[in-house]
C-alpha positions as CSV (number, residue, x, y, z in Angstrom):
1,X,31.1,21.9,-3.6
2,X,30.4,23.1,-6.9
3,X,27.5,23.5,-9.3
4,X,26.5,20.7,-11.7
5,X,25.2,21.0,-15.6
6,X,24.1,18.9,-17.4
7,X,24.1,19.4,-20.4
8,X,21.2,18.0,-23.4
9,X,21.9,17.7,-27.0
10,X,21.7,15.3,-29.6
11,X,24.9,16.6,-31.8
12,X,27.9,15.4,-30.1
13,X,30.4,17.9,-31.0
14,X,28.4,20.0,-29.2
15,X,28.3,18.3,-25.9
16,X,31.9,17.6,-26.5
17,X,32.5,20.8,-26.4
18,X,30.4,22.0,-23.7
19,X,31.4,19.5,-21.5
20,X,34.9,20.4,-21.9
21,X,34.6,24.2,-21.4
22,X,32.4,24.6,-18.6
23,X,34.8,21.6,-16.8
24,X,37.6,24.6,-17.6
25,X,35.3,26.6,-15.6
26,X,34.8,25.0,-12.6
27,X,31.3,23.3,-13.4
28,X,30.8,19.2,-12.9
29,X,29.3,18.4,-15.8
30,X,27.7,15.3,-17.6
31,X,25.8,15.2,-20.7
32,X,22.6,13.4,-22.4
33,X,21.6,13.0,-26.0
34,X,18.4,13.4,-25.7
35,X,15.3,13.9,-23.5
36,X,14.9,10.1,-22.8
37,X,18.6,10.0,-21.5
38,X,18.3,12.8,-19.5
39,X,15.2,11.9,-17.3
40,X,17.7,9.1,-16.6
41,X,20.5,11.0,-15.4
42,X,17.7,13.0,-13.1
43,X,16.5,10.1,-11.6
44,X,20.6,8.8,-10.8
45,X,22.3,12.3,-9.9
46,X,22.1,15.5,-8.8
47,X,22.1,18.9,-10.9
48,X,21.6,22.4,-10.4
49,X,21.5,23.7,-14.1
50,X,20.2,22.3,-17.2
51,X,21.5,23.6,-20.9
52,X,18.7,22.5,-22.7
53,X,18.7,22.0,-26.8
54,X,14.8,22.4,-28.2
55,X,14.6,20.1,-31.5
56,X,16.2,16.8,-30.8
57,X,14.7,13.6,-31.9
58,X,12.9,11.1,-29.4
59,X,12.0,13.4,-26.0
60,X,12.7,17.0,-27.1
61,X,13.4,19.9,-25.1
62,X,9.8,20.9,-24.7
63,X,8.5,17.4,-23.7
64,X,11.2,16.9,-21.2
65,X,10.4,21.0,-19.6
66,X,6.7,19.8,-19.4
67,X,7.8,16.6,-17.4
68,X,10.0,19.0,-15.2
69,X,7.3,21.2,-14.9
70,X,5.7,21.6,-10.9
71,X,9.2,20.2,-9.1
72,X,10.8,23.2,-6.9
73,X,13.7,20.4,-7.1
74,X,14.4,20.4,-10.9
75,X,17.1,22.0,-12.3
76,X,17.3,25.4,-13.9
77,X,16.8,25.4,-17.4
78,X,18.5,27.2,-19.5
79,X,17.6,27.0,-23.4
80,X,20.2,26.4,-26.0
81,X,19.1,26.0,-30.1
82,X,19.9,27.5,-33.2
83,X,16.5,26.2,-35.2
84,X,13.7,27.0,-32.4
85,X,11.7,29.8,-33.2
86,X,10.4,33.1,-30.9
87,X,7.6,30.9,-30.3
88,X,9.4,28.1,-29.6
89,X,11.2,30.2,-26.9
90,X,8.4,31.5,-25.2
91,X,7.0,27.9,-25.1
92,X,9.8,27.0,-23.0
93,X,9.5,29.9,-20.9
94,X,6.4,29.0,-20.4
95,X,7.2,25.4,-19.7
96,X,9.4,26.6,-16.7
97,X,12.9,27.5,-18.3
98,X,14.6,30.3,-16.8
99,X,16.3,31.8,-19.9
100,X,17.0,31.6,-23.7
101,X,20.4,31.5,-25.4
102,X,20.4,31.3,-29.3
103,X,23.1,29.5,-30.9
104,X,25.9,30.5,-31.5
105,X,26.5,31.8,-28.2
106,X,29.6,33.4,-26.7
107,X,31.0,31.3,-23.4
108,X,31.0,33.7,-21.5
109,X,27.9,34.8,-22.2
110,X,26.6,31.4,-21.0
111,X,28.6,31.5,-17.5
112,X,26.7,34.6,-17.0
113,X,23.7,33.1,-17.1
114,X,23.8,29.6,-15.8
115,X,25.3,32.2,-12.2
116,X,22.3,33.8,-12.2
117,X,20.0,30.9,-12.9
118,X,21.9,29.4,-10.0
119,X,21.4,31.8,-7.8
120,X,17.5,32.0,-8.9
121,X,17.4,28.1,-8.2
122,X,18.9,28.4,-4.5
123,X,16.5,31.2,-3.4
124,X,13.7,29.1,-5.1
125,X,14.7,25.9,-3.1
126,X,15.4,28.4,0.0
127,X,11.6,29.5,-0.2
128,X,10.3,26.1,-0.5
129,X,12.3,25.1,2.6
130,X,10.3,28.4,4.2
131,X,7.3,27.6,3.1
132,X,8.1,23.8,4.6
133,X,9.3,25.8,8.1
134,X,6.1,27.8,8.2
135,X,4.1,24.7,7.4
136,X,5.9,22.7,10.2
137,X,5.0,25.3,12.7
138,X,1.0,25.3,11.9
139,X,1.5,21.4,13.0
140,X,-1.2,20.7,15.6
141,X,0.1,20.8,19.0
142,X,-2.9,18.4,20.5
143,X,-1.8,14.8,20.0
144,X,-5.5,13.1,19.2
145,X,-5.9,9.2,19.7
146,X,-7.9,7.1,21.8
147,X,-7.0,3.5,20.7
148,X,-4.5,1.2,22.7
149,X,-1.6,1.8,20.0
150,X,-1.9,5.5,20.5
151,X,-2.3,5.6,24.6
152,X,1.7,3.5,24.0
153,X,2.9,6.2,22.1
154,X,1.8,8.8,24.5
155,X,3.4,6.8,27.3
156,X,6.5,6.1,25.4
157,X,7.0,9.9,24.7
158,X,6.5,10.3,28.4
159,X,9.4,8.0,29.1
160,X,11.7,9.4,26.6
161,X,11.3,12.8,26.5
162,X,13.1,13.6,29.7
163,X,16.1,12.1,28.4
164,X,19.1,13.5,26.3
165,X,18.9,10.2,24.3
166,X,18.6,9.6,20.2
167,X,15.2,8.7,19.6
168,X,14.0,6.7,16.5
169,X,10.6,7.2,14.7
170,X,9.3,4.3,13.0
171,X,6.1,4.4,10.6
172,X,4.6,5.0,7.4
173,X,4.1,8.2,5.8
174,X,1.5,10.6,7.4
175,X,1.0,8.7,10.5
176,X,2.6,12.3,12.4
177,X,6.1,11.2,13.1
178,X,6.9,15.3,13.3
179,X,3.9,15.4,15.6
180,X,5.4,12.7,17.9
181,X,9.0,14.8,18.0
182,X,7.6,18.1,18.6
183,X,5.6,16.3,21.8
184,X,8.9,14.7,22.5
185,X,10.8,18.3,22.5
186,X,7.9,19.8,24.5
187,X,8.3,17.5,27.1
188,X,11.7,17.4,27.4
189,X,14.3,20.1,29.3
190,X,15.3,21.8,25.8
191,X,11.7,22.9,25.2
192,X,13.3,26.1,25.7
193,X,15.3,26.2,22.9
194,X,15.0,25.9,19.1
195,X,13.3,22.6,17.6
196,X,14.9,22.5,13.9
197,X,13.1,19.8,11.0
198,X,15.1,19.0,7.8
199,X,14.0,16.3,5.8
200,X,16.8,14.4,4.5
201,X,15.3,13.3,1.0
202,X,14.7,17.2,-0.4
203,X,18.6,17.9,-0.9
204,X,21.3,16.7,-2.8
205,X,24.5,15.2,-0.8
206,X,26.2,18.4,-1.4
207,X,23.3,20.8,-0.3
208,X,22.0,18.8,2.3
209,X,25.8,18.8,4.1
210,X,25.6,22.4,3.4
211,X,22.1,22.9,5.3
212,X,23.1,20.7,8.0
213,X,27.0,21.9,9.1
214,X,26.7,25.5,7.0
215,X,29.4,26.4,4.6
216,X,32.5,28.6,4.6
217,X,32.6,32.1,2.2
218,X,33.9,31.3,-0.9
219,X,33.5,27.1,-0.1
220,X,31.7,27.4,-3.9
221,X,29.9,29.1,-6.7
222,X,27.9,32.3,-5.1
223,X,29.1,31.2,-1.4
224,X,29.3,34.7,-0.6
225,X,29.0,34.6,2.8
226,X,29.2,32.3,5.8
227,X,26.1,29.9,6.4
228,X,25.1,28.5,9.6
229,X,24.4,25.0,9.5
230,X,21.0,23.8,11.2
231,X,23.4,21.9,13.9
232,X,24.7,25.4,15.0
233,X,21.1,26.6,14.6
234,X,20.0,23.7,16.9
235,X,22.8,24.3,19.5
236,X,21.3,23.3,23.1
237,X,17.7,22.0,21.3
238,X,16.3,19.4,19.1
239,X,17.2,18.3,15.7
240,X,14.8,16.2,13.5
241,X,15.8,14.4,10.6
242,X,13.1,13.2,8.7
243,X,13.3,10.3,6.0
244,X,16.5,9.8,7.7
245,X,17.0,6.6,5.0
246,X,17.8,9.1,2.2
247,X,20.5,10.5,3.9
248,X,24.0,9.8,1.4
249,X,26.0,7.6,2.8
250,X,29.3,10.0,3.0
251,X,26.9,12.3,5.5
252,X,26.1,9.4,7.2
253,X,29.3,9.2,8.4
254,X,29.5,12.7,9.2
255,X,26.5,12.5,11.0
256,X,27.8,9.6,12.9
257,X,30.7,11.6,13.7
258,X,28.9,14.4,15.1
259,X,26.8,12.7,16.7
260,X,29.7,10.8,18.7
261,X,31.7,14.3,19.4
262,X,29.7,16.8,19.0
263,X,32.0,18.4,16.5
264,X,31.7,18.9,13.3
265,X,33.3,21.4,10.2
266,X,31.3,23.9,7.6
267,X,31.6,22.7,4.4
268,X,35.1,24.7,2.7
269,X,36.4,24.6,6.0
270,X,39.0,23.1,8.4
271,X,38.1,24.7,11.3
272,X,36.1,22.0,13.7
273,X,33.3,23.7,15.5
274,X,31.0,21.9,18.6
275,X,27.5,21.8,18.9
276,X,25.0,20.5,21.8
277,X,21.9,19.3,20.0
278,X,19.9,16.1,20.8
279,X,18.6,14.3,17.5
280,X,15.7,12.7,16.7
281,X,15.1,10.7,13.5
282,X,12.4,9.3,11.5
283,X,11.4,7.3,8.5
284,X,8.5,5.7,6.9
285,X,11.5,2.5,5.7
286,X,12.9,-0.4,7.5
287,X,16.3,0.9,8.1
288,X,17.7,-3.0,8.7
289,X,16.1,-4.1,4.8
290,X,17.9,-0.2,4.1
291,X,21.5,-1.5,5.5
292,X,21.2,-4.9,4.1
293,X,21.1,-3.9,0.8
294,X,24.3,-1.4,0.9
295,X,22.5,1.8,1.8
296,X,22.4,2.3,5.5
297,X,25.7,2.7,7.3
298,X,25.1,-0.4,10.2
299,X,27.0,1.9,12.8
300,X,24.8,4.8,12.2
301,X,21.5,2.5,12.3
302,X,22.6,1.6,16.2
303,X,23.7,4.6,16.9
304,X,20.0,6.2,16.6
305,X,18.6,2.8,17.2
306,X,18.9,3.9,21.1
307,X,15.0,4.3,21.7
308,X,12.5,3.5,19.0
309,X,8.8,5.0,19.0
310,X,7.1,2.6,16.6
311,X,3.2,4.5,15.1
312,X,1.1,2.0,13.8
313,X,-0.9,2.9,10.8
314,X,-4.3,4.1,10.7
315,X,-5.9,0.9,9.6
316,X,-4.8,-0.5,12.8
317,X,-5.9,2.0,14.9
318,X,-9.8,2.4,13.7
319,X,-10.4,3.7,17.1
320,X,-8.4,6.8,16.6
321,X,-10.6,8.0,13.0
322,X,-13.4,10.2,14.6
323,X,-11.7,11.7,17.1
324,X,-9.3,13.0,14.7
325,X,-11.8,13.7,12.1
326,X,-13.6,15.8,14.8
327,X,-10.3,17.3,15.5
328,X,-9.5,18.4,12.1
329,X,-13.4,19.3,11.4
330,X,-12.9,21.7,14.2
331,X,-10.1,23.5,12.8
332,X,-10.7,23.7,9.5
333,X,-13.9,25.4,10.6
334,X,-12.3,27.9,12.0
335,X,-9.8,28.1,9.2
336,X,-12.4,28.5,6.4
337,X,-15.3,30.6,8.3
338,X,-17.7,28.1,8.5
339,X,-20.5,26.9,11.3
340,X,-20.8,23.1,10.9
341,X,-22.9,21.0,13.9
342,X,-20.9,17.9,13.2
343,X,-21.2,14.6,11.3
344,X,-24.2,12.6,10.2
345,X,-23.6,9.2,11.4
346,X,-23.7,8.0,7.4
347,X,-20.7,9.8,7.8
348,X,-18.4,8.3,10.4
349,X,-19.7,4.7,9.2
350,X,-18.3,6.0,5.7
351,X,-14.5,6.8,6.9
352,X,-14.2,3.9,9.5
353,X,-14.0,1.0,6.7
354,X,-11.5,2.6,4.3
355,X,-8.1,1.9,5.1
356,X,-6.3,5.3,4.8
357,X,-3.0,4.5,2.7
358,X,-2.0,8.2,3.3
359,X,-3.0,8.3,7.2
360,X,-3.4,11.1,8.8
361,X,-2.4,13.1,6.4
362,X,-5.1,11.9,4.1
363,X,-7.5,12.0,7.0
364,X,-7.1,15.7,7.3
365,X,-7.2,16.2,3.5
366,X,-10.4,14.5,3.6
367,X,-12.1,16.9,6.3
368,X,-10.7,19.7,4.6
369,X,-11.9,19.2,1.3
370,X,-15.4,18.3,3.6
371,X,-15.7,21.4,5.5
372,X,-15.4,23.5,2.3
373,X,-17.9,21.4,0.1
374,X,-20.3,21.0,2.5
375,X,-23.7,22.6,1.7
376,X,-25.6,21.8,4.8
377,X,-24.6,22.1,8.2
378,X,-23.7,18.5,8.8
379,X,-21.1,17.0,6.9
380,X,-22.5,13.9,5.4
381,X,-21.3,11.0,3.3
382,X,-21.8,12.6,0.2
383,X,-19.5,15.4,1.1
384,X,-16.4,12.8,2.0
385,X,-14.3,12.1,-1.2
386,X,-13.4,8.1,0.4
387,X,-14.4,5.4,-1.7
388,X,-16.3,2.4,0.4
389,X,-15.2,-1.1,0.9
390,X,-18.1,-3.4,-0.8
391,X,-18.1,-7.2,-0.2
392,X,-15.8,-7.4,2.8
393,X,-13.5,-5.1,0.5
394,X,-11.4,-8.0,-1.3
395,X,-7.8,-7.2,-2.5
396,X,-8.7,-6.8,-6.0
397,X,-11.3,-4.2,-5.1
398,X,-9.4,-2.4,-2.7
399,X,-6.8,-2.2,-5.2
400,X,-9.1,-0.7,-7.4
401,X,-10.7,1.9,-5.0
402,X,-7.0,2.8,-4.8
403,X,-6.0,3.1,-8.5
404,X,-9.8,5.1,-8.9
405,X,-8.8,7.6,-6.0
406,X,-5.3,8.3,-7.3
407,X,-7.0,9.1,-10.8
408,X,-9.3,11.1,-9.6
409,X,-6.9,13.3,-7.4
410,X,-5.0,13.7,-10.8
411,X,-7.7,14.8,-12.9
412,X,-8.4,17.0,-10.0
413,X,-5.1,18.9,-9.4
414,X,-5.3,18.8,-13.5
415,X,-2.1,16.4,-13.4
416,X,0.1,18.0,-11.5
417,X,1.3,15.1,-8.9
418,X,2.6,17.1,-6.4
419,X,-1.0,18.8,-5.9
420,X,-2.3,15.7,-6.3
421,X,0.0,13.7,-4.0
422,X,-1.2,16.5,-1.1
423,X,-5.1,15.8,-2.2
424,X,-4.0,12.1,-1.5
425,X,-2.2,12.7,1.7
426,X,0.2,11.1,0.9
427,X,4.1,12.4,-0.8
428,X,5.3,12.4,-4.1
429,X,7.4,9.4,-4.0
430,X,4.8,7.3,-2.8
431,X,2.3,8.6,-5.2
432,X,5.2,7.6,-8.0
433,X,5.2,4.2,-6.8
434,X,1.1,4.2,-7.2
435,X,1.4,5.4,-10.1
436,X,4.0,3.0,-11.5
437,X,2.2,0.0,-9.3
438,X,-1.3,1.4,-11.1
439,X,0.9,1.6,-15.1
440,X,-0.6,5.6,-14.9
């Protein structure tokens, strides 16, 4: 494994060149001409660095940093012009690039830097994936639900959990598919030992084979030391692969391989190693319309297809809104410090009708944001950001209460999506779609 540049600049010599050198060096690289071209190459591969010119025509180096701008994914950028000015440079600091390199620079120079913003990119994606961890572990252990669709999940987790078996979580985002494989690992005779979450669509192929089977010292660029992969980390407990449908296809069929022997090797090395760890999988896609269409290894898809937990959405489950939105009133009380009697029923009639694209998730967003606007001691209504369903709530107007509420949670998070995708509940890809569906 090694680090890729790419590299974005509208003279060609220059890319020419670059391209050429830093290949000398070690470095996968591609180039783009301009800022357009390179949001393109983004959205198709992978890359760790990013030399960056300032002044190119169409999308220029500024507009493309302030598109980057919020994603702990993006590459580092490292900023290379020989017409941008000191203010210019600072604007691009400011804009999230991690250095400035005037032109002309010396090679080596360069290699200097793009190491260290390599190494500044890993511990930045290492603290994210803390953050993530930390996150995990605040999950709620109490599994709330009355409705018929949630007593079958309970009973199913009953069933399965004793068992050494691959399980399969089926259902949309925020419906608590973690929630349903921590119950599954508490109940089961590993509860003892560790219960490790990766979500497959945060990593590039190369990192995310990296996370998952650790890598050898010296297997690439800055692999100072031997990593432990989270299947080692995992040995004798649980292993939960979320989004399991963005997993590459070349680690599927290292996963498949491990998960028939139990072996598997650190990336750099030849050595085979063996780890006990019983998986559990989940994704918000239909894995069969996934396989169909090229991207889901068919032997893999059987392989976890052993038992299959299917969670219903929200909207089906209508039973299931106030107990959880008691539930989550509950803790966020004790969270923010504040004394709240309960709901007015105004309150509960406003959440039962809206059909909760983001879930649970959204649900608890919802009471958050509640319990720390609310100026009485009742939460009311008024203090639930959920827009209502008039008329019997046709398509066209729920579509609408749908584009309004994504708008809003921009304007609110000041147009960062990220912060607006949590204020929706829902995750960044599926806010893209909205936003693509909705021509924000």
């Amino acid at each position: 494994m090694s680090v890729n540049i790419l590299v974005v600049d509208d003279e060609e010599p220059v890319r020419r060149l670059l391209k050429k050198e830093l290949s000398r060096k070690g470095y996968n690289t591609d180039t783009a001409r301009d800022g357009s071209e390179a949001l393109e190459k983004l959205k198709e591969g992978y890359f760790d660095i990013m030399l960056l010119d300032i002044v190119m025509p169409g999308m220029d180096g500024i507009s493309l940093l302030k598109k980057l701008k919020g994603d702990p994914y993006s590459p580092a950028s490292i900023v290379l012009t020989g017409k941008a000015t000191i203010d210019t440079a600072v604007e691009a600091m400011k804009n999230g690039a991690y250095d400035y390199i005037s032109k002309p620079y010396k090679l080596e120079e360069l290699n200097i830097v793009i190491e260290r913003a390599y190494e500044q990119r890993k511990l930045r994606i290492e603290n994210k994936l803390l953050q993530q961890e930390l996150a995990r572990r605040e999950t709620p252990d109490d599994f709330i639900g009355k409705s018929p669709a949630h007593k079958k999940v309970l009973s199913m987790i009953e069933k399965i959990a004793p068992t050494d078996s691959t399980v399969l979580i089926m259902g949309e985002s925020g419906t608590g598919k973690e929630l349903v494989a921590n119950h599954i690992w508490q109940k089961s005779r590993r509860s003892g030992r560790p219960f490790i979450a990766l979500n497959c669509a945060t990593f590039s192929e190369n990192l995310m084979e990296s996370e998952l089977f650790g890598h050898e010292k010296g297997a690439f660029t800055s692999a100072y030391k031997i990593k432990y992969g989270l299947v080692e980390s995992a040995h004798e407990g649980t292993l939960f692969l979320d989004e399991i449908a963005e997993l590459p296809l070349a680690l599927q069929a290292k996963l498949l391989r491990f998960l028939d022997s139990g072996e598997f090797r650190r990336v750099g090395g030849t050595k085979p190693f063996k780890a006990d760890v019983r998986l559990i999988a989940a994704t918000n896609k239909n894995l069969e319309d996934v396989m169909a269409r090229g991207g889901f290894r068919e032997d893999l898809y059987y392989r976890l297809n052993v038992l299959t937990i299917l969670i219903p959405p929200l909207r089906e489950r209508k039973e299931d809104i106030e107990p959880l939105a008691n539930y989550f009133l509950r803790k966020y009380e004790a969270k923010v410090g504040r004394s709240i009697k309960g709901f007015s029923p105004g309150a509960l009639d406003a959440l039962r009708p809206y059909d909760w694209p983001g879930n649970i998730r959204e649900l608890e967003n919802v009471m958050e944001r509640a319990v720390i606007l609310c100026e009485g001691d009742v939460i009311t209504a008024r203090d639930l950001s959920v827009p209502q369903k008039p008329d019997g709530g046709r398509p066209g107007q729920l579509q609408e209460m749908e584009r309004e509420a994504v708008i809003k949670a921009l304007e609110e998070a000041g147009g960062n999506q990220t912060k607006a995708s949590r204020l929706l509940g829902i995750d960044r890809k599926t806010l893209y779609l909205k936003l693509k569906k909705y021509g924000l």
